[in-house]
PAFIRO-142655 format. One record per residue (C-alpha): residue in one letter; x, y, z. Coordinates in nm, 2 decimals, decimal comma. Each point is the difference from the previous one (the first is absolute). Last residue first. Layout:
N
{doti "A"; {X; Y; Z}}
...
! end
This chain:
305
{doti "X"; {2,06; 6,76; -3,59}}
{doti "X"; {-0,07; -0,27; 0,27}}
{doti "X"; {-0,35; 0,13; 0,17}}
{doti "X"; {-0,08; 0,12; -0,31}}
{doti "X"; {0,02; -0,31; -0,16}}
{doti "X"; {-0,13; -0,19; 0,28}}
{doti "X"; {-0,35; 0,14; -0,03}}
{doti "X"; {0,03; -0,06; -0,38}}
{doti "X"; {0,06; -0,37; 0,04}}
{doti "X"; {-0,32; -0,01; 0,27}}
{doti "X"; {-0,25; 0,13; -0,25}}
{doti "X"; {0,14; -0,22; -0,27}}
{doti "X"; {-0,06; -0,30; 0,28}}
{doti "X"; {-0,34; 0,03; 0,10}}
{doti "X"; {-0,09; -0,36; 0,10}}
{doti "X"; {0,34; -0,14; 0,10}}
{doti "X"; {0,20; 0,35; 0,12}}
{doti "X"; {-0,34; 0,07; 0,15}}
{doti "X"; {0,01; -0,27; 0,30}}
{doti "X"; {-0,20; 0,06; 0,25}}
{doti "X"; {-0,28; 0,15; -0,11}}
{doti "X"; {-0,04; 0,24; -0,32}}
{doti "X"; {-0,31; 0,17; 0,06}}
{doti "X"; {0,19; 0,35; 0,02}}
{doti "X"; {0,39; 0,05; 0,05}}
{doti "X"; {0,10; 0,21; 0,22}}
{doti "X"; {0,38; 0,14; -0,09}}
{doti "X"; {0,20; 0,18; 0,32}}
{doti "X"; {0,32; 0,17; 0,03}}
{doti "X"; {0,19; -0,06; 0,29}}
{doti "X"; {0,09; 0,29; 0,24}}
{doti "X"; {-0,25; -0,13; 0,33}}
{doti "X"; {0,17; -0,35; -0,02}}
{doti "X"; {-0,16; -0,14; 0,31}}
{doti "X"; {-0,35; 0,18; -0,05}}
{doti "X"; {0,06; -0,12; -0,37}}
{doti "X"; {-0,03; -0,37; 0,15}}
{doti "X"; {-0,25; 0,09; 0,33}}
{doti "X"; {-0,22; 0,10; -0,27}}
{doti "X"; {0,00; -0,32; -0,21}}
{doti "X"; {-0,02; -0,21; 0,32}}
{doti "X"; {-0,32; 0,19; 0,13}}
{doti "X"; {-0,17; -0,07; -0,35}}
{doti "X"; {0,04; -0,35; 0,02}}
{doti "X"; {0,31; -0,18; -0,22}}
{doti "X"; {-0,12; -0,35; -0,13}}
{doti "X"; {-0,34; 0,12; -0,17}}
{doti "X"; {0,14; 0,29; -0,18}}
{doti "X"; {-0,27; 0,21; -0,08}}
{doti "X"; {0,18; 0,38; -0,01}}
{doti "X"; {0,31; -0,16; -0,17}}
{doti "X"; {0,32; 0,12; 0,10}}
{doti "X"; {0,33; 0,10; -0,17}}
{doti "X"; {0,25; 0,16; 0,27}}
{doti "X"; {0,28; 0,14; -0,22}}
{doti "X"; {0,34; 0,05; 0,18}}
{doti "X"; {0,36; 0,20; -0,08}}
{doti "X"; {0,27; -0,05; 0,30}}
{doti "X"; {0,13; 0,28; 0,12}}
{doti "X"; {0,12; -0,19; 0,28}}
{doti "X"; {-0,09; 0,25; 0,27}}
{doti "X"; {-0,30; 0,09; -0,21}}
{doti "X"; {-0,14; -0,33; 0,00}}
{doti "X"; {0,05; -0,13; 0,35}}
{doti "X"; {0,01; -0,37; -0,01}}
{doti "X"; {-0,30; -0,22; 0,19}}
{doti "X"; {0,15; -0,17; 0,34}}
{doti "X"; {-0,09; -0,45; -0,07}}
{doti "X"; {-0,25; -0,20; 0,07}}
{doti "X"; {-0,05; -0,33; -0,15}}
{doti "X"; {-0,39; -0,05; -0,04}}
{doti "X"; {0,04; -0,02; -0,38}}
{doti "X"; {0,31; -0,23; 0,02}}
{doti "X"; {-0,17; -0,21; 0,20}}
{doti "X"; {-0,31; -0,01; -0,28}}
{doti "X"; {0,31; -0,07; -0,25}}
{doti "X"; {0,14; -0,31; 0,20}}
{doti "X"; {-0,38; -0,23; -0,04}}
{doti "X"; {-0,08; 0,12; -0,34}}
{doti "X"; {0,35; -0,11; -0,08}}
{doti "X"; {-0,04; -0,35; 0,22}}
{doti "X"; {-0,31; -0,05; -0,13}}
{doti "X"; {0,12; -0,01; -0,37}}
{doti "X"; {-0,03; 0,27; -0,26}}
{doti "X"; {-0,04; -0,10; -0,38}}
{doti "X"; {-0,24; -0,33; 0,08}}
{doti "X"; {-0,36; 0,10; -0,01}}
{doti "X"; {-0,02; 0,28; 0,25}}
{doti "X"; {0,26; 0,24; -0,25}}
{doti "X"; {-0,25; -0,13; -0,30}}
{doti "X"; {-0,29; 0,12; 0,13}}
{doti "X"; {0,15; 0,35; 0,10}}
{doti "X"; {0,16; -0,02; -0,37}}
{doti "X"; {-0,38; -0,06; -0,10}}
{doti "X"; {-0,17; 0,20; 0,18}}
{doti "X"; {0,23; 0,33; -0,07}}
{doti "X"; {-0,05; -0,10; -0,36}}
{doti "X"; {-0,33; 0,00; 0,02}}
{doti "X"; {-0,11; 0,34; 0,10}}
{doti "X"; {-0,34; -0,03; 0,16}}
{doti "X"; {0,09; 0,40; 0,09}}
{doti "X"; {0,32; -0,06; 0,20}}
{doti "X"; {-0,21; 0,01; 0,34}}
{doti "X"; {-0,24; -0,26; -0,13}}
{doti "X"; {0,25; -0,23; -0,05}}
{doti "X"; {0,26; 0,05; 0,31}}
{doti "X"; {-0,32; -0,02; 0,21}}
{doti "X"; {-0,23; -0,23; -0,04}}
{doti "X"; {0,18; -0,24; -0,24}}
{doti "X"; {0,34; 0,06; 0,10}}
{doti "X"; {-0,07; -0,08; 0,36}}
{doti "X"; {-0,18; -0,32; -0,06}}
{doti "X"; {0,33; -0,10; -0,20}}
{doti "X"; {0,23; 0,09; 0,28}}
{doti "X"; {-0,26; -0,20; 0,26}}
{doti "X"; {0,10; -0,29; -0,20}}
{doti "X"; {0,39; 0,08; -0,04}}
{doti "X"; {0,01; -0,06; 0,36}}
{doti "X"; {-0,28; -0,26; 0,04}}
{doti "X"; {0,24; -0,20; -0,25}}
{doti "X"; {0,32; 0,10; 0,17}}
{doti "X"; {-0,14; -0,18; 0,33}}
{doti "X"; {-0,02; 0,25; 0,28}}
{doti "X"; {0,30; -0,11; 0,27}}
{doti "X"; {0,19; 0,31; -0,05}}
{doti "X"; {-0,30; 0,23; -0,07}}
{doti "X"; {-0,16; -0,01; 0,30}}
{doti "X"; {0,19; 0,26; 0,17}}
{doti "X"; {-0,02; 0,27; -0,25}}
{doti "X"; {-0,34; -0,10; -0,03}}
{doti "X"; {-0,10; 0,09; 0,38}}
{doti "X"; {0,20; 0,28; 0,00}}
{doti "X"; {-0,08; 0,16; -0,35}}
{doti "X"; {-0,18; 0,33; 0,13}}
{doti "X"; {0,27; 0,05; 0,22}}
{doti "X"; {0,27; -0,05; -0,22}}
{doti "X"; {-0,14; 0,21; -0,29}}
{doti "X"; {-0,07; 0,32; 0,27}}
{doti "X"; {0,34; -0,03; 0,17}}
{doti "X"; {0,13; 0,23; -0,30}}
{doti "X"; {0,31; 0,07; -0,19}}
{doti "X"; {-0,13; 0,16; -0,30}}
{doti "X"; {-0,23; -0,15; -0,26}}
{doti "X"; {-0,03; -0,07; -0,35}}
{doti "X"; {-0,18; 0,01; -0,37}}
{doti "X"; {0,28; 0,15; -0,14}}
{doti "X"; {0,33; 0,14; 0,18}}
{doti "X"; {0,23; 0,13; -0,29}}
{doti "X"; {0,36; 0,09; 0,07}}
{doti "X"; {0,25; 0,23; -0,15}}
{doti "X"; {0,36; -0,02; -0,03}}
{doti "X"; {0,10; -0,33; 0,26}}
{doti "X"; {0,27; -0,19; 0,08}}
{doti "X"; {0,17; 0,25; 0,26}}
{doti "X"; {-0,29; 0,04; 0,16}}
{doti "X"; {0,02; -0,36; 0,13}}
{doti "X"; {-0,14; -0,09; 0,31}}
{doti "X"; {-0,32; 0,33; 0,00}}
{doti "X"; {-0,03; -0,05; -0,37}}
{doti "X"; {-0,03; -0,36; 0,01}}
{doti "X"; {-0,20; -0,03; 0,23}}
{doti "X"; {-0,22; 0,19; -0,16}}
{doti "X"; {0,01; -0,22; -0,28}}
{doti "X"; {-0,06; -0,31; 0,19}}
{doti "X"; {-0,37; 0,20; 0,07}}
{doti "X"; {-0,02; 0,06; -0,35}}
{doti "X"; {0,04; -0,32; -0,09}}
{doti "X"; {-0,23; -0,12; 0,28}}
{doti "X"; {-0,28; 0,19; -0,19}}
{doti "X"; {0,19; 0,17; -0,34}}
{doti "X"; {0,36; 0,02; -0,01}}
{doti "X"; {0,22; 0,21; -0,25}}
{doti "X"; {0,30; 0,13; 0,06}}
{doti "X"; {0,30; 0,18; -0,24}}
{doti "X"; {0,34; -0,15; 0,11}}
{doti "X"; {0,30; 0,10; 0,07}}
{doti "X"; {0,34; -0,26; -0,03}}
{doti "X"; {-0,06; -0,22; -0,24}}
{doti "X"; {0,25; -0,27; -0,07}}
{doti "X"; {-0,25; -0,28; -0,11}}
{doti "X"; {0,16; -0,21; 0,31}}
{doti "X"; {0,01; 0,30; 0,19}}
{doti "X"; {-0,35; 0,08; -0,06}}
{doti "X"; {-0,09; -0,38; 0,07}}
{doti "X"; {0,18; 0,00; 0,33}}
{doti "X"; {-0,15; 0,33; 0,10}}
{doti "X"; {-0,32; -0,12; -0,05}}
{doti "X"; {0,05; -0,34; 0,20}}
{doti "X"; {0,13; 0,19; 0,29}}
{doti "X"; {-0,33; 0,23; 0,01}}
{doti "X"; {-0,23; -0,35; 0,00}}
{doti "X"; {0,19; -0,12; 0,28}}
{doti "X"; {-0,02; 0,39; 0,19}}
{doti "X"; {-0,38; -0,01; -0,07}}
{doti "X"; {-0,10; -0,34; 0,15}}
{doti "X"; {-0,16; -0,29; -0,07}}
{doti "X"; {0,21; -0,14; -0,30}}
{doti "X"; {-0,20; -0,25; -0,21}}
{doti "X"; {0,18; 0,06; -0,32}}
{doti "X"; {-0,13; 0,39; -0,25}}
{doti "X"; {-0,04; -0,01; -0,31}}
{doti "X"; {0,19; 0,29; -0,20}}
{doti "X"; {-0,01; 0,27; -0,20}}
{doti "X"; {0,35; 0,16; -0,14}}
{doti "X"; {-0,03; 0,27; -0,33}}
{doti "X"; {0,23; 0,22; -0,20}}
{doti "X"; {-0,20; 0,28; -0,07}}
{doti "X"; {-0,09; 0,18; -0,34}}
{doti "X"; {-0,05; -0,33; -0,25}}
{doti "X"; {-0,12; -0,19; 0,31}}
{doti "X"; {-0,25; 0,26; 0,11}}
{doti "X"; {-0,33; -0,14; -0,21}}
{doti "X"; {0,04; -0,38; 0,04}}
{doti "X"; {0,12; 0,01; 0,34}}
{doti "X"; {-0,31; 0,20; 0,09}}
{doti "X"; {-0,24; -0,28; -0,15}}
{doti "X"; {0,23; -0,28; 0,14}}
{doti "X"; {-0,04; 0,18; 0,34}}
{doti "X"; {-0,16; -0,35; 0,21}}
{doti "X"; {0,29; -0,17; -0,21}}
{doti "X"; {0,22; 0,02; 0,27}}
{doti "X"; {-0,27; -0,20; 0,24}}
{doti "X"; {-0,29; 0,09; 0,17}}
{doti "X"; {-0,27; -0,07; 0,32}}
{doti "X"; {0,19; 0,20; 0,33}}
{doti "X"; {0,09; 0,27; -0,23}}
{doti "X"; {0,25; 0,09; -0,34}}
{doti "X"; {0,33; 0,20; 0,05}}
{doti "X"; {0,14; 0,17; -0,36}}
{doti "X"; {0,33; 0,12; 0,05}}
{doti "X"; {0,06; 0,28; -0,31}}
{doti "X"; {0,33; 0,10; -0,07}}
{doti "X"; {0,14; 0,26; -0,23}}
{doti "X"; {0,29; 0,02; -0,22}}
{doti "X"; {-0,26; -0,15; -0,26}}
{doti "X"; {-0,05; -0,38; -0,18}}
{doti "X"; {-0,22; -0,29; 0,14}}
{doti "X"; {0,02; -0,30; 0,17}}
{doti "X"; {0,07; -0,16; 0,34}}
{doti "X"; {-0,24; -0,28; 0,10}}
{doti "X"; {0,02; -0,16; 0,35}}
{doti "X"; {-0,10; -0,29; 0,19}}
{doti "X"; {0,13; -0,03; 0,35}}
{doti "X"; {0,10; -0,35; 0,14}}
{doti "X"; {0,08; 0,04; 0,37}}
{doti "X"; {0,32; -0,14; 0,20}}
{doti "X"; {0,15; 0,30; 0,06}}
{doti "X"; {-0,04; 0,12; -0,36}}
{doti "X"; {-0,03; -0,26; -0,28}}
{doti "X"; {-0,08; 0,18; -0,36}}
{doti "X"; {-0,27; -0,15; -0,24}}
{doti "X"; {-0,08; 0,20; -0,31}}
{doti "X"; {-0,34; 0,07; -0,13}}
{doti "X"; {-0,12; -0,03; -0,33}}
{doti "X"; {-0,01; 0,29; -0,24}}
{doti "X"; {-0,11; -0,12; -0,36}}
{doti "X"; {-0,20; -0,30; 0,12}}
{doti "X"; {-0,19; 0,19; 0,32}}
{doti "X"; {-0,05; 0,27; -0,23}}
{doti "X"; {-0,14; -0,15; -0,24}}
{doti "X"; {-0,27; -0,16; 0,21}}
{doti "X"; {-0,05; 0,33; 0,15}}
{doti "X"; {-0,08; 0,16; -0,34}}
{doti "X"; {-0,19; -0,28; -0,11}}
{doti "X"; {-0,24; 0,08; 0,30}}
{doti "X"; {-0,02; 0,32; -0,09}}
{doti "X"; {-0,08; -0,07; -0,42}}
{doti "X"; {-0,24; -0,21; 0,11}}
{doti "X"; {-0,23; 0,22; 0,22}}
{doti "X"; {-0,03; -0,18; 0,34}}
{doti "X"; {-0,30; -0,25; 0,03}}
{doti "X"; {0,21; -0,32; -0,06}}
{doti "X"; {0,28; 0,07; 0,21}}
{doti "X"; {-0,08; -0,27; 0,22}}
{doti "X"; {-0,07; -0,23; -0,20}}
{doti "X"; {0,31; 0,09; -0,21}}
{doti "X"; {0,21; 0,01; 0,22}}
{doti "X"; {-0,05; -0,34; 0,16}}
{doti "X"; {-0,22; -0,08; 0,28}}
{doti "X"; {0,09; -0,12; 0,35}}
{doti "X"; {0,23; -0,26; 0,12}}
{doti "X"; {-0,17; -0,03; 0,31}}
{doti "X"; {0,25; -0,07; 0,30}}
{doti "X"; {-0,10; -0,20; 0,27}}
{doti "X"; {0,24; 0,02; 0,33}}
{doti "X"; {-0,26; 0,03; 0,26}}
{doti "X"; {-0,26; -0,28; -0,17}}
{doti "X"; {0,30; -0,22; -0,04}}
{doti "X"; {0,09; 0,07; 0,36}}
{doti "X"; {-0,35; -0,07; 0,14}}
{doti "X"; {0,00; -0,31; -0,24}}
{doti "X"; {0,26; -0,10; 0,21}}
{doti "X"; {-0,06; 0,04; 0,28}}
{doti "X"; {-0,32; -0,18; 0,01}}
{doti "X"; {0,17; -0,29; -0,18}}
{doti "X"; {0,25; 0,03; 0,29}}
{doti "X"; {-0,31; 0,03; 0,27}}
{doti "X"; {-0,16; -0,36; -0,22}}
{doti "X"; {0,37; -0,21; 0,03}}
{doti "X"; {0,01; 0,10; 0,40}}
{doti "X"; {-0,40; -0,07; 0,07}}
{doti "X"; {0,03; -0,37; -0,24}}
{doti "X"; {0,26; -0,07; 0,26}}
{doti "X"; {-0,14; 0,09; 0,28}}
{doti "X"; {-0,27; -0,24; -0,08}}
! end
């Protein structure tokens, strides 16, 4: 009898650990970007076989990065918490031929300062010394850091669709924050998916594309472990830079129905940086360089001429 008890707790266990561990392997591209105008989503398929990423090791973590691009200039693209390099392949289309160009992917690192040593590796490695920024959500966030650490790296800056060092993100995402350790990927990247279709969706205007790639990212692109490093990274608090003392140049681009950065966050940002210029963007959501990006290119031409 205690037998039969022993060998039915280890099937138990398991099927619990199967269930834990089960990976979906998702759609394909072309299911899921099936509704997105054709000649967009052949654009990003392009891209990806024209400019694929490059692996580099540093300190033990694989990032993937894609230098290209032509210009005495530099132009640092840094994606958010659901993205890759190619996030910007629609900017890094229309600046290559006047910028030289670095975007990358970022490892599961959960901290600012690991994520700041890997960019300074890959500059050095591309042998880049200043930098132009741009980071939108968590990007823009890592940005900032980046700024206040390393002035010496940077031009001018861009914070999009961001935050300054707050408690309020933390607080608010106690109980997840927590959680989300032993949550199995699949629920992970579940709840992702309901979140792009009531809110990331909508907000963008029913744009497809930003579905789609947000689809996509939950379907297999970005692992739990990413997700999982970049929302500590978010939370990780650091001292915000002085602008004028460093003379530093910065756009603030914000959109006025952004679903992931509340109205009190967006002030407390340009609050923080009082002498930063400031584009709103209208209707666009979360992520405008995706689902308005001609509108976006010329914001970050004059920003960079």
């Amino acid at each position: 009898m205690k037998k039969k008890i022993y060998i039915g707790l280890a099937i138990l266990c398991l099927l619990l650990v199967i269930v834990y561990n089960y990976q979906s392997s998702g759609p394909g591209f072309q299911e899921i970007y099936k509704a997105v105008e054709p000649d967009v989503s052949s654009s990003l398929n392009a891209f990806r076989t024209e400019y694929p990423a490059q692996t580099v090791e540093i300190e033990g973590a694989a990032w993937k990065y894609l230098s290209t691009g032509s210009g005495t200039e530099t132009i640092l693209f840094l994606h958010g918490m659901t993205g890759g390099y190619d996030i910007w392949w629609q900017q890094i289309l229309a600046l290559k031929d006047s910028y030289r160009i670095i975007t990358v992917t970022y490892p599961p690192i959960d901290n600012l300062e690991g994520m700041a040593a890997g960019i300074i590796q890959i500059l050095k490695k591309e042998q880049v010394d200043r930098v132009n920024l741009v980071g939108s959500s968590l990007g823009g966030y890592f940005t900032q850091y980046l700024v206040a650490h390393h002035p010496e790296k940077v031009n001018k800056a861009v914070f999009a669709n961001t935050f300054p060092p707050n408690k309020l993100i933390a607080e608010k995402n106690k109980t997840i924050g927590s959680l989300l350790p032993v949550i199995p990927g699949w629920a992970v990247m579940g709840v992702l998916r309901e979140n792009t279709e009531k809110a990331l969706y909508p907000a963008s205007g029913n744009s497809e594309l930003v579905k789609a790639y947000m689809m996509e990212q939950s379907y297999g692109m970005m692992t739990k472990d990413q997700f999982v490093a970049r929302f500590h990274c978010v939370i990780d608090p650091f001292e915000p830079a002085d602008l004028e003392k460093l003379g530093i140049p910065v756009l603030i681009i914000e959109a006025d129905n952004d679903p992931l950065v509340e109205p009190a966050l967006r002030k407390m940002l340009k609050q923080t940086y009082p002498i930063a210029s400031v584009k709103t963007l209208s209707g666009v959501g979360h992520f405008p360089y995706l689902n308005e990006p001609e509108a976006y290119i010329e914001v970050l031409r004059r920003h960079f001429n």
